[in-house]
N, C-alpha and C positions, 0 to 999 in steps of 0.2 A: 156479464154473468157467465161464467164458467162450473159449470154443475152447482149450481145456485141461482138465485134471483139478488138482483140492482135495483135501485131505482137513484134516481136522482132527480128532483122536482123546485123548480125555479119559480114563483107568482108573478114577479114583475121587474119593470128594468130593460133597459136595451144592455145585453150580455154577450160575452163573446167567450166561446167556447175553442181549444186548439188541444187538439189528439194527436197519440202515432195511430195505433190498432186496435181494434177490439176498443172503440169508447162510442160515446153518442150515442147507447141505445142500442149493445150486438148481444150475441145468447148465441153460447154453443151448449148443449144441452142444460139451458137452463133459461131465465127470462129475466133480458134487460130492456129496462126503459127510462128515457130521456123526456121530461112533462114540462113544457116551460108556456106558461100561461099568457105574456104576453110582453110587448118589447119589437124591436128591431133589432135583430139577434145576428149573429155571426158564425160559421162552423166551418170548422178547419179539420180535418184528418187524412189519413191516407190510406188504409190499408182497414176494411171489414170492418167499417162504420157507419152511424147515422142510419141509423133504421138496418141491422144486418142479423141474417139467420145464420148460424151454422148448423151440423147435424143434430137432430135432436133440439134444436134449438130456437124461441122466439124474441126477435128483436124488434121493438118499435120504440121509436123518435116522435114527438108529437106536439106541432108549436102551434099554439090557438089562434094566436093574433102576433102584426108587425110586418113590417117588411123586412125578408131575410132573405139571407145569403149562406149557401150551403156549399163547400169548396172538398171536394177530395185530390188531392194533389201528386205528382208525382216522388215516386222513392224505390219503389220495387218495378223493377224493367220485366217485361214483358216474355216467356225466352221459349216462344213459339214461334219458331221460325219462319213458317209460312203465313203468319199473321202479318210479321215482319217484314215480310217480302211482298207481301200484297200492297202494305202502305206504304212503301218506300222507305219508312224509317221507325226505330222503336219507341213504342208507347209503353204505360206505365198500369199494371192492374192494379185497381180500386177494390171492388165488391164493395160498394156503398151505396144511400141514399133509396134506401127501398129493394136491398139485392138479399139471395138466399142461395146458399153455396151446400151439394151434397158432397161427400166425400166417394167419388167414384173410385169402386164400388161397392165398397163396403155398407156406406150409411147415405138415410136418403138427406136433404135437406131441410129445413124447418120456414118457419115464415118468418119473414123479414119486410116490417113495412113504415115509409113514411109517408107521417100526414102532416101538411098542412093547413090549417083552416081560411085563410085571407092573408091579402097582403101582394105588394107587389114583390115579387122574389125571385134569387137567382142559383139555377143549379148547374156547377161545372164539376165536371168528371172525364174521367178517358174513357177506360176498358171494363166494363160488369159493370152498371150502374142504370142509377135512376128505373127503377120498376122492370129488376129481369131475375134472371133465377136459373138455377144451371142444377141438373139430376134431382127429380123429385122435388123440386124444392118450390114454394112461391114469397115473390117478390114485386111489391107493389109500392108506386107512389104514388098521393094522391093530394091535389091539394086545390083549394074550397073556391078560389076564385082572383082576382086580379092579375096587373099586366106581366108577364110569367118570361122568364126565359132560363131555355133547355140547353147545354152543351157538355157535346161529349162526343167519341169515336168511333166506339165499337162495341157492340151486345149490350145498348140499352136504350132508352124512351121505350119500354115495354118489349121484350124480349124473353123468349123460351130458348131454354138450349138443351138439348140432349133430356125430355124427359121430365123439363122443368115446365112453370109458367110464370111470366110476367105482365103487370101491368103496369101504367101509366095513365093517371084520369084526373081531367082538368074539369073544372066546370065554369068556368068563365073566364072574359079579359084577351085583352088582345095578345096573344101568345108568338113566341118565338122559337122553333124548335129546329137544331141542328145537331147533326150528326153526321158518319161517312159510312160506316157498313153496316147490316144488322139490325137493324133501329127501327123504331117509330111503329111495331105493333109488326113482329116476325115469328117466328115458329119455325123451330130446327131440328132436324130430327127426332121426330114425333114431339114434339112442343107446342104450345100454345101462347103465342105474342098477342097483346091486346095493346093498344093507344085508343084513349075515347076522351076528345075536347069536346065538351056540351055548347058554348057556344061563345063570339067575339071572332074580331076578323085579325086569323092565324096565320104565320108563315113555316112551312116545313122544308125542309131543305138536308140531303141525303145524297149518297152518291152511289151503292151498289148494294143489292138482298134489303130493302127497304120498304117500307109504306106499304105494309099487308102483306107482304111475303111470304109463302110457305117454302122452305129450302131441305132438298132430303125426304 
């Protein structure tokens, strides 16, 4: 959606969904959503997709049932330097899978969220992803229960940046959750980072500004 409203709504079927930008459920001033009722599903994008807000805008992704797989992949390089220079090598921004982007600092950010209801499922991402949000904006993933796994690098599994909030909430199943900076429930200049797994025996694993962190 782009100063309009989307929808796209699926009943049943194991489906497989592949995007550039702006698909799977984004809204820059306007409201898209992605409803796929049940299946073993598949999603490919890369670039402010799968549950994405831009300003003025609400995006939500919403998959009831299945075991799925949520993929945002590399295309657009990364080309902040000192991000660069921290990981030793360049990674790739997403803004997907439950993210909300403000346009600093003109406009603030809108809500961006994905839900899952069950199923065992997997979410890979790099940079802005999985339940963060960046200037005004909030961005949450949440999803309903089974064995779960989380991957990504930097500013997500529930991250604030700059003014945003994010979240991240699992409510059962043995989970898996990795990442390297930023992650797992942070707050960055004046931000508000949430991670909340209800219960099952989880692995977390992080390497720097992680796991409750308030930074700034």
């Amino acid at each position: 959606a782009l100063l309009g409203a989307g929808l796209h709504w699926d009943m049943q079927g194991n489906d497989s969904y592949s995007g550039n930008a702006g698909v799977q459920g984004a809204g820059n001033y306007g409201l898209g959503i992605l409803l796929d009722s049940e299946g073993d599903d598949s999603y490919l994008a890369y670039l402010s997709s799968q549950g994405f807000a831009g300003a003025g805008g609400l995006g939500y992704l919403l998959d009831i049932a299945g075991n799925d797989s949520y993929r945002c992949k590399g295309r657009f390089p990364d080309t902040f330097d000192k991000r660069v220079e921290r990981s030793g090598e360049r990674h790739y921004v997403n803004m997907c899978q439950g993210f909300s982007y403000g346009t600093k600092p003109r406009a603030s950010g809108g809500f961006g969220m994905l839900l899952d209801r069950g199923g065992d499922d997997e979410y890979i991402a790099d940079l802005f992803a999985q339940g963060a949000a960046l200037w005004f904006g909030l961005g949450m993933l949440a999803d309903g229960g089974g064995n779960d796994r989380y991957r990504a690098h930097e500013h997500a599994q529930g991250d604030g940046l700059h003014f945003g909030a994010g979240y991240l909430g699992d409510r059962g199943g043995n989970d898996h959750y990795r990442c390297h900076e930023h992650c797992q429930g942070v707050g960055k200049d004046r931000s508000n980072g949430f991670l909340y797994d209800h219960a099952g025996d989880d692995r977390f694993e992080s390497s720097r500004h992680s796991q409750g962190a308030g930074v700034k």
